[in-house]
C-alpha positions as CSV (number, residue, x, y, z in Angstrom):
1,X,-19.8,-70.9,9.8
2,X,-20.4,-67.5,8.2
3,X,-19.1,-67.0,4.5
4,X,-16.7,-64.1,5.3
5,X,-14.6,-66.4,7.1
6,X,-13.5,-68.0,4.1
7,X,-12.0,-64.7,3.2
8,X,-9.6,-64.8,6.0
9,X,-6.2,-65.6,5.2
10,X,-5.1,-69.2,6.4
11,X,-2.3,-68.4,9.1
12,X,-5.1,-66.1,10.5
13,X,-7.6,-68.8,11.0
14,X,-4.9,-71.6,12.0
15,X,-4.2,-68.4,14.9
16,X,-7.8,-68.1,16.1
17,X,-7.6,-72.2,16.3
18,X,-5.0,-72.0,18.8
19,X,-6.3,-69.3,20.5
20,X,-9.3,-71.1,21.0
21,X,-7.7,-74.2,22.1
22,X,-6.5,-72.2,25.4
23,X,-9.7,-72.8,26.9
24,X,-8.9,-76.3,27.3
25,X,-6.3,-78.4,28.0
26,X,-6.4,-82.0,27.6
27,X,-4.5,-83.9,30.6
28,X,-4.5,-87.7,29.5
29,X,-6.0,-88.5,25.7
30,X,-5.9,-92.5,25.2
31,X,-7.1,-94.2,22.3
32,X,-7.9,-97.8,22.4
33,X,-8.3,-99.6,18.8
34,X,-10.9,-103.1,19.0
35,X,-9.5,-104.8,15.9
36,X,-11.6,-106.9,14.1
37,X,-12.4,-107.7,10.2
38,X,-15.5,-105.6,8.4
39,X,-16.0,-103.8,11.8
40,X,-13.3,-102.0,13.7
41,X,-14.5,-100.8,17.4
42,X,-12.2,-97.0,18.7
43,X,-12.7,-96.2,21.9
44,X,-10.6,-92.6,22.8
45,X,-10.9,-91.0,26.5
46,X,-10.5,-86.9,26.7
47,X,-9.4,-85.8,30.5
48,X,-9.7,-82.3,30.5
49,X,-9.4,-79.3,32.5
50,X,-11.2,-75.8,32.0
51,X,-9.1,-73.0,31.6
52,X,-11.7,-70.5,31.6
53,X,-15.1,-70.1,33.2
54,X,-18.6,-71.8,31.9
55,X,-17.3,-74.0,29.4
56,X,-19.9,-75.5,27.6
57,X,-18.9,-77.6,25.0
58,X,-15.5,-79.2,24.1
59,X,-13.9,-79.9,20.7
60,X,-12.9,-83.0,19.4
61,X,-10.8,-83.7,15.6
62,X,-11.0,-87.0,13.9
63,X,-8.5,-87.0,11.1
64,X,-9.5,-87.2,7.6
65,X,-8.9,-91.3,6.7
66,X,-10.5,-92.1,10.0
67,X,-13.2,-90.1,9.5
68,X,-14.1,-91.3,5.9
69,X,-14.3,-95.0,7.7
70,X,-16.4,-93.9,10.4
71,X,-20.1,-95.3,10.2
72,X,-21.4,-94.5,13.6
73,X,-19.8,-92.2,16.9
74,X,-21.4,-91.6,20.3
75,X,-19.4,-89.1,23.2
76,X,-21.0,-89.9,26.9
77,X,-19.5,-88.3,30.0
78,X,-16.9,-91.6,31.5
79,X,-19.1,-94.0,33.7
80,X,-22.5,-92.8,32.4
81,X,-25.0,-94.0,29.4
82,X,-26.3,-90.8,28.4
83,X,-25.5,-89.2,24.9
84,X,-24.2,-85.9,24.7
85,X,-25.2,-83.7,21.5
86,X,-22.4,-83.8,19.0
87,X,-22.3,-81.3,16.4
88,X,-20.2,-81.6,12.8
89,X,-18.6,-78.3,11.6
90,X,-19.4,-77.7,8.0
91,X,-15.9,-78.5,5.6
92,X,-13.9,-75.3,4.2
93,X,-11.1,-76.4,1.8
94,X,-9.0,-79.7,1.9
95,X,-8.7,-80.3,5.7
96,X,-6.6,-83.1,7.3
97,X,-9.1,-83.2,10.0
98,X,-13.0,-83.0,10.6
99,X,-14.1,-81.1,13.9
100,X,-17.2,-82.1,16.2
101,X,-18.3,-80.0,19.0
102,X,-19.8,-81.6,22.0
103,X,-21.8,-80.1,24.4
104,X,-21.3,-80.5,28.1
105,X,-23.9,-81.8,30.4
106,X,-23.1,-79.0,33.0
107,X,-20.9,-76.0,32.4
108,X,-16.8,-76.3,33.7
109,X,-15.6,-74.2,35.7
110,X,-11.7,-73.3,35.9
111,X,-9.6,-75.9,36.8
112,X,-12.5,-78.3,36.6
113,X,-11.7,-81.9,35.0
114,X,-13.8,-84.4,33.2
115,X,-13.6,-87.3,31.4
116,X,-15.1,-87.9,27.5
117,X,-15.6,-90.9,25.8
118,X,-15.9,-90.9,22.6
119,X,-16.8,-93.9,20.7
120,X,-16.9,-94.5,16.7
121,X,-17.2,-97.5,14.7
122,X,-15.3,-98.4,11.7
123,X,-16.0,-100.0,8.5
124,X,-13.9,-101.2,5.5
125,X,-11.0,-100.4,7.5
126,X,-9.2,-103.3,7.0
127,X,-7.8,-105.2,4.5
128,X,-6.7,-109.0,3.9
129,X,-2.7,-108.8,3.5
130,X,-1.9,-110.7,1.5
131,X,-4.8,-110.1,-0.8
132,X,-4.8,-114.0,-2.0
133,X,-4.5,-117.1,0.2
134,X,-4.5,-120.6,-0.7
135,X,-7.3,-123.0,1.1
136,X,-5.9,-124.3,3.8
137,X,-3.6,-121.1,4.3
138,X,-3.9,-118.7,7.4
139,X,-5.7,-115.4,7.0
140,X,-3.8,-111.9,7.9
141,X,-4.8,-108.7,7.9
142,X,-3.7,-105.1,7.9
143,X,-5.1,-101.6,9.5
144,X,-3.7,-98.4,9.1
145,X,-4.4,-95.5,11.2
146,X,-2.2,-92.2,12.3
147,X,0.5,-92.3,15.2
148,X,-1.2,-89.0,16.9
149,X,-4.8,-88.8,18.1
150,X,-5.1,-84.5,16.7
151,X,-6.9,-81.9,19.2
152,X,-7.4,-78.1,19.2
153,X,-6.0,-77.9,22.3
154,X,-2.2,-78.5,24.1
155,X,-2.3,-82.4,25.9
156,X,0.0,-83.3,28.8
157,X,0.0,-86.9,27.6
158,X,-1.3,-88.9,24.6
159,X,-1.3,-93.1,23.8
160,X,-3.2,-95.5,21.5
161,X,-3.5,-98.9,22.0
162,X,-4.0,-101.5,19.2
163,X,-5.8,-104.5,20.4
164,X,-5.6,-107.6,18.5
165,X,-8.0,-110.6,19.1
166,X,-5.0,-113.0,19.8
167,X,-1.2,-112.1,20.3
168,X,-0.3,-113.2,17.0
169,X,0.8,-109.8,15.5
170,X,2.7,-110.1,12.1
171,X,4.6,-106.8,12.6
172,X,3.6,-102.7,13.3
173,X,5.4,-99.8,11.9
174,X,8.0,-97.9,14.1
175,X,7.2,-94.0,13.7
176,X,9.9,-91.4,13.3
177,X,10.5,-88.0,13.7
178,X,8.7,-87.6,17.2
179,X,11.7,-87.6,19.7
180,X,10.2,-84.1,21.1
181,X,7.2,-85.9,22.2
182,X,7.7,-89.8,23.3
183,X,8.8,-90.5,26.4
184,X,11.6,-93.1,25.7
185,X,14.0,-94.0,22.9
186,X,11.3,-96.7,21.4
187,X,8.1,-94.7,20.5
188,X,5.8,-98.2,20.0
189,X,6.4,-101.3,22.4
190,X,4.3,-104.8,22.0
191,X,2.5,-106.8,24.9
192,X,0.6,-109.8,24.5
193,X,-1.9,-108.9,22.0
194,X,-1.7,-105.1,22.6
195,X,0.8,-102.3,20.6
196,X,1.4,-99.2,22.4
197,X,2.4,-96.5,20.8
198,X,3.4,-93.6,23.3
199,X,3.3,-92.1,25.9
200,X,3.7,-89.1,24.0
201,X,3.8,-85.8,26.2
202,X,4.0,-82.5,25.9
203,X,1.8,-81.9,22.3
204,X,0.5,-78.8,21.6
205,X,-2.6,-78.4,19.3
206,X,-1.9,-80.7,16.5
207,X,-4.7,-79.2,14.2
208,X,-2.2,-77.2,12.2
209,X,-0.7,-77.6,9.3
210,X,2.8,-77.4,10.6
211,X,2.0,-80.1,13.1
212,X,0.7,-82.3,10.4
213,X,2.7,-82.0,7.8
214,X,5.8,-82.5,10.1
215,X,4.8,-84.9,12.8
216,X,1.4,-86.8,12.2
217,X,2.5,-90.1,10.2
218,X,0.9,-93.2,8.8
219,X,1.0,-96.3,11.3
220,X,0.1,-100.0,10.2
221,X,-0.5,-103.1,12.5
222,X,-0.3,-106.6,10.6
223,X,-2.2,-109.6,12.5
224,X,-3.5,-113.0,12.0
225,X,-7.5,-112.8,12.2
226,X,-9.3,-116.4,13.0
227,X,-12.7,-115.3,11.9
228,X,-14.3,-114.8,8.2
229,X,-14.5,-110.8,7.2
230,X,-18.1,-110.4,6.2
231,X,-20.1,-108.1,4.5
232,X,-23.6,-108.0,3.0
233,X,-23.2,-106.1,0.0
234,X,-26.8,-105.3,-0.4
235,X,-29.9,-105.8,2.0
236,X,-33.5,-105.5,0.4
237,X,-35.8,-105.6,3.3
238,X,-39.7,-105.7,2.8
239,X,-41.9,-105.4,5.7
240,X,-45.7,-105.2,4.6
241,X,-48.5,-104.7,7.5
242,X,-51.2,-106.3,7.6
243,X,-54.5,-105.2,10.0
244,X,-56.9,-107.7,8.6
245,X,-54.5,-110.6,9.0
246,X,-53.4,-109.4,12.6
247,X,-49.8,-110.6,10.8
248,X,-46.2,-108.5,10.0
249,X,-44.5,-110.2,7.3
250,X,-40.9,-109.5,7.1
251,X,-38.7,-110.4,4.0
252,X,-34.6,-109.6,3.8
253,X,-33.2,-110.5,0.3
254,X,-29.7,-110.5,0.9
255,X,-26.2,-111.0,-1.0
256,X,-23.5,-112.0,1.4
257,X,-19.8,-111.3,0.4
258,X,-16.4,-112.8,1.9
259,X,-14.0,-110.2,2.1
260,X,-11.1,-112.1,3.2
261,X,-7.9,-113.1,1.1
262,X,-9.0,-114.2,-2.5
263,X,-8.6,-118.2,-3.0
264,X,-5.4,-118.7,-4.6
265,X,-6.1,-121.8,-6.9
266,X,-9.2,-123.8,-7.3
267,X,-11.6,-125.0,-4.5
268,X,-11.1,-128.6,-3.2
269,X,-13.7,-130.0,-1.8
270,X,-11.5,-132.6,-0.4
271,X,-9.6,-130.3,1.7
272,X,-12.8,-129.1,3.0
273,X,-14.4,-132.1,4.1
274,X,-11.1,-133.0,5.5
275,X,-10.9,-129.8,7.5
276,X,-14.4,-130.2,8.8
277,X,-13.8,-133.6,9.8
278,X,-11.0,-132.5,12.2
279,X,-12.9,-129.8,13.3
280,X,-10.1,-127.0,11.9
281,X,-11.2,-124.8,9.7
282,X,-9.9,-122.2,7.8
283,X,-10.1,-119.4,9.6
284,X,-10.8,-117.2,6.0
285,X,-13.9,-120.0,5.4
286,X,-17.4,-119.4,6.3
287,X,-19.3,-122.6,6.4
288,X,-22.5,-121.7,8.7
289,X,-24.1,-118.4,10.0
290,X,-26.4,-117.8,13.0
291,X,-29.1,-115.3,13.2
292,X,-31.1,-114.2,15.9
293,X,-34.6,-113.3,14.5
294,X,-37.3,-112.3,16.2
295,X,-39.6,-114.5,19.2
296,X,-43.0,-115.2,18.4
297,X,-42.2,-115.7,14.2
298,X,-44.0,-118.4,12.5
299,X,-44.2,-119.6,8.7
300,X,-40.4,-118.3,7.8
301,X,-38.5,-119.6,4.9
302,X,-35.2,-119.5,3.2
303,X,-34.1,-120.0,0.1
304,X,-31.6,-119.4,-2.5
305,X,-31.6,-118.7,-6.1
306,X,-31.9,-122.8,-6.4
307,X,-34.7,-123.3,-3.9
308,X,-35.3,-124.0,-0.6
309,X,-31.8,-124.5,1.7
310,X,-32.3,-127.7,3.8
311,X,-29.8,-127.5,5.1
312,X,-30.9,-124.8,8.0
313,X,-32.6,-125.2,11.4
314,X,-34.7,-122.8,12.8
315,X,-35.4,-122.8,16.9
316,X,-38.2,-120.4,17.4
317,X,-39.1,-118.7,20.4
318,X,-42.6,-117.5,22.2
319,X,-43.7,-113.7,21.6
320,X,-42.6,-111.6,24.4
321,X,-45.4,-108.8,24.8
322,X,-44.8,-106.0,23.8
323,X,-44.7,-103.8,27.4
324,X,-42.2,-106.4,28.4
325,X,-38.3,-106.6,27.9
326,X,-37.1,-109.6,26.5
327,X,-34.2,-111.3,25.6
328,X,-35.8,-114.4,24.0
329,X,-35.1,-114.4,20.5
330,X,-35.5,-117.5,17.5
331,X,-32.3,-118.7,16.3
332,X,-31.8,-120.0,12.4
333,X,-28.6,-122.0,12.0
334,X,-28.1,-121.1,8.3
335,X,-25.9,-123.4,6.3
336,X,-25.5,-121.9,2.8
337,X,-25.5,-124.4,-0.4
338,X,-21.6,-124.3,-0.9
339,X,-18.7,-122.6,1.9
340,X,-18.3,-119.0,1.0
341,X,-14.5,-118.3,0.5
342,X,-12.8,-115.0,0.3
343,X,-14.2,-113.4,-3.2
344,X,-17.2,-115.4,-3.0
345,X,-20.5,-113.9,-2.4
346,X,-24.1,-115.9,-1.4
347,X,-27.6,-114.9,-2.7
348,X,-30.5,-115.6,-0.1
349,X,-34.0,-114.9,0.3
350,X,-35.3,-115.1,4.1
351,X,-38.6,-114.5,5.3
352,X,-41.2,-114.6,8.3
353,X,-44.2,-113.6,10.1
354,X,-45.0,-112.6,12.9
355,X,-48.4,-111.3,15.3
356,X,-48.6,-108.1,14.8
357,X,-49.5,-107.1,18.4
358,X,-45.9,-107.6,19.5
359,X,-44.7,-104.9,17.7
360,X,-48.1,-102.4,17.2
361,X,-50.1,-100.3,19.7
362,X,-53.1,-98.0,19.1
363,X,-53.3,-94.4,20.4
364,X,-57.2,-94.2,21.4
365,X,-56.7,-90.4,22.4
366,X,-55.3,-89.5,18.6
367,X,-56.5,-92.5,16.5
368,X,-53.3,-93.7,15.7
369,X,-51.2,-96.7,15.0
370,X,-47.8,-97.2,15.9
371,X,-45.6,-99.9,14.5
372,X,-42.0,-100.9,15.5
373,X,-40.1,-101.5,12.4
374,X,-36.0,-103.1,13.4
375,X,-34.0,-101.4,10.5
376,X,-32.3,-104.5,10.3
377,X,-31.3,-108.3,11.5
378,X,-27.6,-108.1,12.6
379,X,-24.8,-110.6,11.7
380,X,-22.4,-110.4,14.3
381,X,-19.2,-108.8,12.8
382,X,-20.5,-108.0,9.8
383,X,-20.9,-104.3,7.5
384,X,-24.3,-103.9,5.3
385,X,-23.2,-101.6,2.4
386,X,-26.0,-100.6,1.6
387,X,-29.9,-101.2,2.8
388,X,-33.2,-100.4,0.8
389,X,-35.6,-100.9,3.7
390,X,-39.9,-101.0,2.5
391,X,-42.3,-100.5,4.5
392,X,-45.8,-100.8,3.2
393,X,-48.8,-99.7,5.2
394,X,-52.3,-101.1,4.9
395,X,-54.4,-99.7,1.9
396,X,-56.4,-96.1,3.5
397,X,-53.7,-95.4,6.0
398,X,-53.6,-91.5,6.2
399,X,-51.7,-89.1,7.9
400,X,-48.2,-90.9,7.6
401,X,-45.1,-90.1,9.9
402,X,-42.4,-91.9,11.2
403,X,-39.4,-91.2,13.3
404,X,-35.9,-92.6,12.5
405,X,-33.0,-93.7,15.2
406,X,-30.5,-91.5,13.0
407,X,-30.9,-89.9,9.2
408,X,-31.5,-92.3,6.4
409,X,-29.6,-91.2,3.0
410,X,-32.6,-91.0,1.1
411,X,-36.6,-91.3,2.1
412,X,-39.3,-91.6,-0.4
413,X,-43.2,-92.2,0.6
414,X,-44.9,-93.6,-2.4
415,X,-48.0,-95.9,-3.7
416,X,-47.6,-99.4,-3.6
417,X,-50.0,-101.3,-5.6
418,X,-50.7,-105.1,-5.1
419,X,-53.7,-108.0,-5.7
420,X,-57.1,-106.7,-5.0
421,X,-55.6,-102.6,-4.1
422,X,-58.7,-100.3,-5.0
423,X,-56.2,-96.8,-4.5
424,X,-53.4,-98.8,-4.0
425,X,-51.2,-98.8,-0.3
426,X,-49.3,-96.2,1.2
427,X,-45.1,-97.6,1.3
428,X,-42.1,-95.9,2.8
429,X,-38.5,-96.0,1.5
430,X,-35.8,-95.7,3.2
431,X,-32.1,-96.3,2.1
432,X,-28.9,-96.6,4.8
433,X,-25.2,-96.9,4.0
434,X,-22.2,-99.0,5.9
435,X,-24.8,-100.2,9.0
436,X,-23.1,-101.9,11.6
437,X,-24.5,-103.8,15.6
438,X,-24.5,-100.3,16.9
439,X,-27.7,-99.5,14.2
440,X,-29.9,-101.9,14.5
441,X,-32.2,-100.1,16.0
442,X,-36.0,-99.6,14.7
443,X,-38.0,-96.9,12.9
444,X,-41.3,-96.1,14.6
445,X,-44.3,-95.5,11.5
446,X,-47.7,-94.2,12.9
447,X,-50.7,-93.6,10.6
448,X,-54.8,-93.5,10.9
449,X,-56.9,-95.7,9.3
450,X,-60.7,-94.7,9.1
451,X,-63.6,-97.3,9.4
452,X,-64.3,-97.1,5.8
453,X,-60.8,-97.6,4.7
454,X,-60.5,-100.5,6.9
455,X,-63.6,-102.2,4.6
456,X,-61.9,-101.7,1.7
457,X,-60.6,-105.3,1.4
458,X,-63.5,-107.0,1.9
459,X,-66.1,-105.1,-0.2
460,X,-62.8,-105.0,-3.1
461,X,-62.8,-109.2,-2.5
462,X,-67.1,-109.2,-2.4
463,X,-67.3,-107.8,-5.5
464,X,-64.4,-109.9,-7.3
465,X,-66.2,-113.0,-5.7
466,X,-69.5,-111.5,-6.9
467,X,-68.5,-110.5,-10.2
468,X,-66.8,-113.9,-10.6
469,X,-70.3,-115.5,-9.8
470,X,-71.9,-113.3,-12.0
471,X,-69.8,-113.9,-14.6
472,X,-70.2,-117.9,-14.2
473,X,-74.0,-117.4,-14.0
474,X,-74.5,-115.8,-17.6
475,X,-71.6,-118.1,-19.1
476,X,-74.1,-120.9,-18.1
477,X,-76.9,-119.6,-19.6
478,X,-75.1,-118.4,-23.1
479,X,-74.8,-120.8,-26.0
480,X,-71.6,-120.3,-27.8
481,X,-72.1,-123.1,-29.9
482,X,-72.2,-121.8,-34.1
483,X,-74.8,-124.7,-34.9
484,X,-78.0,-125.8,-33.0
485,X,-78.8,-129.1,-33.5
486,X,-82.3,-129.4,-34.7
487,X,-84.4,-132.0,-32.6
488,X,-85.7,-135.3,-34.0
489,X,-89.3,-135.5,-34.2
């Protein structure tokens, strides 16, 4: 946005908003909230119908708190896969509401209608209510979210839905002050697991100030949630390559963290057993996990800051090559040392190999190796707060690139430096924020590695083993003793 615009005065700038929302006008909007614990899932549909001739690109406004939850977002056209280009406007002053311009796949003409999906995923956006629970008590939870889905242009009709995973839904607020716009007396109705709030019709562009300030409004849904809220507060992940070993090694350090309801009390492990035995557990109580790993892995391991967990089972699967799509994937049925209640958090270590022809190929016409590298292993339902991924390339590699899924927060390329390194090996940092499913996809690394760089692990192991040998040799023939013995004659 040019600078001289922030000279303009503000009920200028809120005019030329309007004005450009009459190229638009936005027929249905619905909004349908997945509800879950770390990870919630908001799906909102734009009909629209150009007022004008070759429009390009359409504008949608996410409001400020939902924005600031909002790991990931994708806009397709309704019934197809592809992704349209989304572009964030840069931030001028406190706004209520961040803008994102998405361009069309085809240019409307007037009175042509299309439908927009645009999907985000939000993290942290809950929160266990009450904040402490006792064992063997239920777990509820709370989201909050606005009444009024806000758009730069007018909008015939506008509803959200608030799906819950089971009808029990503790209560939901009732908003006020929006008899202009809802439909009947009761602006919020409940059906199985679903609230409705609207239909609301008749809004005009809601990404004013006057419209915020005097309509848009807080909601919060309260609901019982059967599953454990999980988050991994921080994911070290190693992956080291490895051409003379044909092998990928792969190793997640990970701290695990309950997010549900603090335990009110002290544990009882009585209780526990008890629960297990009948088979109801606490729905705030995580006693197992499942992770789908890779096919093809071989020598993992697991362990805690004890040893090695027992207590797991690992099925693994047959490598899938690499030019053919597969769904086979090794399952390890993780069973940490003690249940992890709400507060608690779990330290693991887990680790494997894996050929490394199922996830590199070599570029004869340019020299080049490529490696697949998965960002990370997903845990269904869960957030990673933050991620430090490594990945360290064999020693000589030159002429390092890599292309990333979607921008890192940081990326630093430097030397790493381990047993029998002559110049040490090339390693590539890279560190993420609130990761969810929908990321974890892979990084693609590609690098050359000359002949002579490619011998300089066995002529560095040679001369250790011949300097060793050498070494033993002379030690034999050196006498370190202070006082020959004189022979007897």
């Amino acid at each position: 946005m040019p600078k001289c615009w922030l000279t303009l005065p503000f009920f200028l700038l809120a005019a030329l908003t309007v004005a450009s929302g009459q190229k638009v006008e936005n027929t249905a909007i619905v909004r349908t909230v997945e509800l879950g614990g770390s990870v919630v899932h908001v799906t909102t549909t734009y009909a629209i119908r150009s007022l004008e001739d070759e429009l390009k690109s359409y504008t949608i406004a996410l409001a400020r708190g939902d924005k600031s939850k909002t790991s990931w977002l994708e806009a397709t056209i309704k019934g197809q896969k592809t992704s349209l280009a989304i572009k964030e406007r840069a931030v001028h002053g406190d706004n209520e509401y961040q803008l994102f311009d998405v361009a069309l796949p085809k240019a409307l003409s007037v009175n042509k209608t299309l439908s927009i999906v645009f999907d985000t995923i939000q993290t942290h956006a809950t929160e266990a209510w009450p904040a402490i629970a006792g064992q063997n008590d239920e777990q509820a939870l709370r989201y909050m979210t606005d009444v009024f889905v806000l758009s730069p242009y007018p909008t015939t009709v506008q509803r959200t839905k608030i799906k819950s995973q089971t009808p029990r839904v503790i209560s939901f607020t009732e908003p006020k002050n929006i008899e202009s716009f809802a439909a009947s007396a009761s602006a919020v109705s409940k059906s199985g697991a679903t609230v409705v709030y609207g239909p609301f019709n008749n809004l005009p562009p809601s990404t004013t100030d006057e419209f915020i300030e005097k309509y848009q409004q807080p909601v919060n849904v309260h609901y019982y949630h059967d599953q454990p809220v999980l988050e991994i507060l921080k994911l070290k992940r190693s992956v080291e390559i490895s051409h003379w070993g044909a092998n990928l090694n792969t190793q997640d350090e990970i701290v695990l963290y309950n997010a549900g309801p603090r335990l009110k009390g002290h544990f009882s492990r009585l209780d526990h057993q008890t629960q297990q035995f009948y088979k109801r557990p606490a729905p705030h109580i995580l006693p197992a996990l499942t992770l789908h790993l890779p096919s093809g892995i071989r020598n993992a391991y697991y362990y805690d800051t004890i040893g090695n967990v027992s207590t797991s089972k690992l099925r693994t699967a047959p490598s899938v090559p690499k030019n053919r799509q597969g769904t086979q994937f090794s399952v390890l049925e993780f069973k940490p040392r003690y249940p992890l209640l709400g507060g608690w958090n779990y330290s693991f270590t887990l680790g494997w190999d894996a050929p490394l022809e199922d996830s590199t190929s070599y570029d004869k016409d340019t020299g080049r190796f490529i490696v697949e590298v998965p960002i990370m292993t997903p845990i269904l339902g869960a957030v990673v707060d933050d991620e430090e991924l490594t990945v360290v390339l064999p020693e000589g590699a030159t002429d390092v690139q890599f292309a990333v899924p979607f921008p890192a927060s940081s990326t630093l390329q430097e030397t790493h430096k381990t047993y029998l390194d002559t110049t040490g090996r090339p390693a590539l940092t890279f560190k993420y924020k609130d990761l969810t499913v929908k990321q974890a996809e892979s990084i693609f690394v590609s690098y050359k590695v000359s002949w002579s760089a490619h011998l300089k692990k066995p002529v560095a192991v040679g001369t250790a083993s011949l300097g060793l040998f050498i070494l033993g040799m002379i030690s034999r023939r050196v006498n370190l003793t202070l006082h020959q013995k004189s022979k007897m004659s």
